[in-house]
N, C-alpha and C positions, 0 to 999 in steps of 0.2 A: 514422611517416609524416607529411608536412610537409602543414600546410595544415587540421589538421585543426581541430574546432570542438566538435564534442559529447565529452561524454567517454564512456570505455571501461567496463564492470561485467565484470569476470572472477571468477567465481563457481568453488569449487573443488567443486563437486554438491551432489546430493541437493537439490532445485531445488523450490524450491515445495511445504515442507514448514513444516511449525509454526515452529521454529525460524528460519524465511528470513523471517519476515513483517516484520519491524523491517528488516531489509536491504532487502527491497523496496519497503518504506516512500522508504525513503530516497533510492532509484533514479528512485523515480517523481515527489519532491518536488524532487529537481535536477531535472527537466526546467522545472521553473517553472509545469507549466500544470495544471491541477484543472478535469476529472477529466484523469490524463496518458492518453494512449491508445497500448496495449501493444499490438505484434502478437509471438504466439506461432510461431515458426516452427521446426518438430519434426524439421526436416531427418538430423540425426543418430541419432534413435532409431529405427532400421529394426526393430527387432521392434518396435515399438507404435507408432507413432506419431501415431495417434489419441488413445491416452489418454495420450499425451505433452504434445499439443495440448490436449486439454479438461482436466487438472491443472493446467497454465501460467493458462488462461483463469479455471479456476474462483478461483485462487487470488488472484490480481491483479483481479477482479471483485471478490472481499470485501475487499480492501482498500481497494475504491473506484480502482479502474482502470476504463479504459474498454477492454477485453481483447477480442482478437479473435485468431485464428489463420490462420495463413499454409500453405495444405498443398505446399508444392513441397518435393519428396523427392528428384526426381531430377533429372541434368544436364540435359537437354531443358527438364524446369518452369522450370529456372533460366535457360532463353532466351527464355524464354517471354512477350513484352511486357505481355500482360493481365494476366496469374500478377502478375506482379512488378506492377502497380497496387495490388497490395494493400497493402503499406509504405506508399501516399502517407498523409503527414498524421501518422502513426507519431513518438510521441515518444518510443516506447521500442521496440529491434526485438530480441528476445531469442530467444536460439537456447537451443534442449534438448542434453543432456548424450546420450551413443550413443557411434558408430561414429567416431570423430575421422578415419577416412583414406576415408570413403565423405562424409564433411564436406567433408573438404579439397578431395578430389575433383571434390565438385558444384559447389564453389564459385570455384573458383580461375580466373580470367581469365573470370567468366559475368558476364550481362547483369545478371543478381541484384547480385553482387558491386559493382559500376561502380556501381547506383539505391542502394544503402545506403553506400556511400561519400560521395555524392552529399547523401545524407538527413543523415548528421553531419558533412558541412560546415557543413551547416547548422542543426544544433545537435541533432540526433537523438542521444540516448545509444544505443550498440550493446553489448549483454548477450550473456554466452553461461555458461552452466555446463559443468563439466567438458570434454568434448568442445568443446564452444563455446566456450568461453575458451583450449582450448589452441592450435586454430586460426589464433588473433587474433595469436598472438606471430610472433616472426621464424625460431623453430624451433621442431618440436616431435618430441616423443620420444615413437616408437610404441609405444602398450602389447605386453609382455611381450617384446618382438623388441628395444628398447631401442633401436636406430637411431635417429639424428635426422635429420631432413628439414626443406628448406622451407618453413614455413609461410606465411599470408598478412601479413606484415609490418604491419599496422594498429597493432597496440602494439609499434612496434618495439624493438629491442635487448632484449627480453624472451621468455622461454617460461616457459610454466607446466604445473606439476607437479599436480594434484587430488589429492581425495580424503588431501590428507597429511596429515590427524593418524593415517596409520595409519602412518608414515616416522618414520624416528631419522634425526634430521640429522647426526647425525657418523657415520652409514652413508652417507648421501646423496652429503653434500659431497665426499668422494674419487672416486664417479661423473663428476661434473662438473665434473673440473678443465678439461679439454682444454675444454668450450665457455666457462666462465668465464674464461678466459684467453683467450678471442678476445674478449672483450667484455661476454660477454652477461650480464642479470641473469633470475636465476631466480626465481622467486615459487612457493613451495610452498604451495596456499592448499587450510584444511581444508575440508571438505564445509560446506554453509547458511553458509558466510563468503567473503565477496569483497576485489576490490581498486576502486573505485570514483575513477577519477582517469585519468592518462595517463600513457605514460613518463616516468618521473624523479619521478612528483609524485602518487601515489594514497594513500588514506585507505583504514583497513580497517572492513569494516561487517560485521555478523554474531555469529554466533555461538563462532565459533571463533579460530583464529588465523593468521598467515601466518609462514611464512621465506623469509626473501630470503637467497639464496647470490650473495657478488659473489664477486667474486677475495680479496680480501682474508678473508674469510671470511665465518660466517652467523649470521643477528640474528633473533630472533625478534619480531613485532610484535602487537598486540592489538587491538584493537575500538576506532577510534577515532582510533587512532594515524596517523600520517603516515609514508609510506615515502619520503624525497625523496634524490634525488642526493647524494653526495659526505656521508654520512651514516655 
């Protein structure tokens, strides 16, 4: 997506767990501001989304966030002009990990959607774990039904895969010939580890690790590491 300013945290779950604290660390020091202020927004976790929202909060609090939660669940909230004041000021706008097509859903062409696009123009990092990061890309593949659809393009020319250190990549990669050959790059990123960057040009933070399936084939990357273009 052209134009944009902030960068991207695509988180592959398990989100605000012992393990994520050094990754969040990290999310929250690129923003540049101390204390950074986080809104938690739980939109994906329809069976709790309460204790979706106060784990996020509590967790980003002890690290020295200025944490707060965002409760817009559904498409209406997401029209909602008050609802959506809550973002303002937000350096970090991190969505919870759920229902990825009750996500996609609420989000896609809403009023919500348009103020946080808006917010990382202007140099707001935009997070999401599992759910929330598979969103972000340009497609995403629905759990267990395996279809891909459009997703909201914001990391474009990417989709992401979660939860994969439970995946064998040389099972994977033959799944995804047909979209890697249209282009796309795939980011297999394990649970409490992210990709923290933008198309072409993210750094891996966490605890685990990521694979990127291009066309050409798949690389695994580590904590720290640089995933750039033409790589």
């Amino acid at each position: 997506m052209t134009g944009m300013t902030g960068l991207i945290a695509l988180v592959g779950g398990e989100e605000f767990r012992q393990y994520c604290r050094e990754m969040d660390r990290e999310i929250m020091q690129a923003t540049g501001q101390t204390p950074a202020k986080v809104v938690v927004i739980p939109t994906a976790a329809v069976t709790g989304p309460a204790k979706a929202a106060n784990d996020g909060v509590t967790h980003f609090a002890a690290l020295g966030g200025n944490a707060g939660q965002l409760m817009i669940l559904e498409r209406e909230q997401a029209e909602d002009g008050e609802l959506i004041q809550g973002i303002a000021g937000a350096d970090v706008i991190y969505f919870t990990g759920g229902n990825p097509n009750h996500l996609l859903d609420t989000l896609r062409d809403s009023r919500l959607l348009e103020a946080i696009l808006a917010a990382v123009a202007q140099g707001t990092i935009l997070a999401g774990s599992s759910a929330g990061a598979m969103v972000m890309g340009s497609l995403m593949r629905r759990p267990r039904a395996g279809e891909w659809l459009p997703a909201l393009g914001i990391a474009d020319g990417t989709a992401v895969l979660p939860h994969h250190e439970r995946s064998d990549p040389s099972e994977v990669a033959p799944q995804l010939e047909s979209q890697l050959s249209g282009g796309l790059t795939v980011l297999g990123i394990d649970a409490q580890t992210g990709c923290l960057g933008r198309p072409g040009n993210w750094r891996v933070i966490g605890s685990g690790k990521v694979t990127v399936y291009r066309p050409a084939g798949w690389q695994i990357y580590q904590a720290s590491e640089t995933i750039s273009d033409g790589e």
